[in-house]
N, C-alpha and C positions, 0 to 999 in steps of 0.2 A: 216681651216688652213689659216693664215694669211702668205701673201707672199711679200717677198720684195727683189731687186735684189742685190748683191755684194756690199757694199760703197756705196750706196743710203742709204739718210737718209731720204726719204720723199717716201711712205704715213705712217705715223702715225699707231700703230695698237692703234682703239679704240674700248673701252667696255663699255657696261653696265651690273652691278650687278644687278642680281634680286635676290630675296627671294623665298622662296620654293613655295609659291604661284603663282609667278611670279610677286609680286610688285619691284618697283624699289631696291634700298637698300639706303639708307639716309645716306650720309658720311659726316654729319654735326662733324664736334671734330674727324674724322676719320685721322689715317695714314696710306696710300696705297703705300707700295713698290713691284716692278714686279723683278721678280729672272726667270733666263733663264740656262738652264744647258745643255750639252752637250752629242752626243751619248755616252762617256763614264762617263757620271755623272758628272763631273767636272761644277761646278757653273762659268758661264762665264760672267754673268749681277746680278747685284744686286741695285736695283735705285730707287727712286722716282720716282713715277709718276706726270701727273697735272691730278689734278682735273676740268672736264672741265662742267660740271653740277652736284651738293653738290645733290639735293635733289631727281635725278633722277636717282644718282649708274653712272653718265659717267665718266670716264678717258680716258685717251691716254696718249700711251707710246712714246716720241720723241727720236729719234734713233740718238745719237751723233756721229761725226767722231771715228773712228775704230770699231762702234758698231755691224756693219754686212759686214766686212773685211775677216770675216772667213766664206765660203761657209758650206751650209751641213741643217740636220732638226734639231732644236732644241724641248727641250722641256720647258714650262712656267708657273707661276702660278703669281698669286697677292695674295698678305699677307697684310690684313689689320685689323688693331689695332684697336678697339672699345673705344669710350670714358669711358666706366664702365671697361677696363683692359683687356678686351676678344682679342681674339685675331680668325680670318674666313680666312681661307684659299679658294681662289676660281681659276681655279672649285678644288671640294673637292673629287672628284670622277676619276679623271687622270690630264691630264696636256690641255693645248695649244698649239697645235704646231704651230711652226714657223720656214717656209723654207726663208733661204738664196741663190738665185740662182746664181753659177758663171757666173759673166760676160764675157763678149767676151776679151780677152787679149789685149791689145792695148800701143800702145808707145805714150808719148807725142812729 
């Protein structure tokens, strides 16, 4: 489970794709988008990721202002588009979760 607190946008959730052997997965020509939805299914993130190593499956997803404003556990995948047209969902077997923890209430 990847955690990150209320309106913080730092750390980063990163990944690496493997293949069913466990080789990395080569995102050469690749587009990787990360879709995030909500305990009642409602799509709340749909985005580009960066690619931060091509030939060894790494990304990370950078967390823009409003992006984790709403507390609660989400659920995640990445959808990435193969150069021959294909298209791999991962993981292909349930989601990612990802907790937003509410922060401590505070006034400026």
């Amino acid at each position: 489970m990847f955690i990150i607190k209320q309106n913080d946008n730092l750390p980063s959730m990163e990944v690496q794709f493997l293949d069913p052997e466990g080789n990395p997965l080569n995102l050469e020509l690749c587009g990787v988008r990360f879709h995030m939805m909500n305990s009642a299914g409602e799509v709340v993130l749909n985005k580009e990721v960066v690619v931060t190593d091509v030939q060894n499956g790494k990304v990370k997803v950078p967390w823009l202002d409003g992006e984790t404003s709403e507390p609660g556990v989400f659920l995640g995948e990445f959808k990435i588009n193969l150069p021959d047209g294909n298209r791999l969902t991962i993981p292909n077997n349930g989601y990612f979760r990802i907790s937003i923890v509410s922060e401590v209430p505070y006034k400026e």
